[in-house]
N, C-alpha and C positions, 0 to 999 in steps of 0.2 A: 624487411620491406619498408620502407623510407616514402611516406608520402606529405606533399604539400599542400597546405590550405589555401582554396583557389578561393569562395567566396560564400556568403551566406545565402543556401536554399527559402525562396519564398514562395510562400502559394497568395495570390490575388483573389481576393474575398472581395466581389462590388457592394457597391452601397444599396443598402436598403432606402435611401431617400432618393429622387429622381433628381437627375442632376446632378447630384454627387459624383466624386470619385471615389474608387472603390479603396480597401488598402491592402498591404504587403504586409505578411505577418510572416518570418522567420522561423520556418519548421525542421531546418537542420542547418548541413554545410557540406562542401561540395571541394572534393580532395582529387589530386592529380599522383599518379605512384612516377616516380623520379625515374625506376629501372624501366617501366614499361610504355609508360606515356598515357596510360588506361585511365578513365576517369569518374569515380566513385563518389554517389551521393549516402550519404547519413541522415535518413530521416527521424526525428526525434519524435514529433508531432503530427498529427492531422487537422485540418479546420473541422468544428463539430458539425455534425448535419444538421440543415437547415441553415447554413450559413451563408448559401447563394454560393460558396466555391463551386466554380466548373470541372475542376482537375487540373489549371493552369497553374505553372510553377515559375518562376523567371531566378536566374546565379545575377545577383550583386557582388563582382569582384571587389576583394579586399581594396580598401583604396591605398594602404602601403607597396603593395603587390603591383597595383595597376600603374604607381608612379615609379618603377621600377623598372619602364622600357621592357615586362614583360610580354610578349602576343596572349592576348584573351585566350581561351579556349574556343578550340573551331564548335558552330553550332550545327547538329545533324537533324536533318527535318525528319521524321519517324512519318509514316502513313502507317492504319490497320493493319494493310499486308505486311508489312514489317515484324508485327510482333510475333512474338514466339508461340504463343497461347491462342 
């Protein structure tokens, strides 16, 4: 099973000052499987609690990858009833 590195997982932690922007911290990476087209995150990390993270996460594609006339990865909106659980 042959898979490609699409880009680096970040979760969005806002600022604890007003007015600030919040920042992107890097908690995995985010791989595409070649035979199936399926697409698999690697979480390594979580933001600690109390960190103001929501749960939001945003894929920064590889910028080698991106100038490579590759298509992004499609983005799929999830609602509650969607999940499994």
């Amino acid at each position: 099973m042959s898979k490609t590195f699409i880009g680096d997982f970040c979760a969005h932690v806002p600022s604890d000052k007003v007015g600030a922007k919040g920042n992107y911290k890097k908690i995995g990476a985010v791989f595409r499987d070649e035979r199936t087209g399926a697409i698999s995150v690697k979480i390594d990390t979580l933001p600690v609690p109390g960190s103001g993270w929501l749960g939001w996460c945003n894929v920064f594609q590889d910028r080698e990858q991106s100038t490579a006339n590759t298509p992004a990865p499609t983005v799929q909106h999830v609602t509650d009833d969607d999940l499994p659980f």
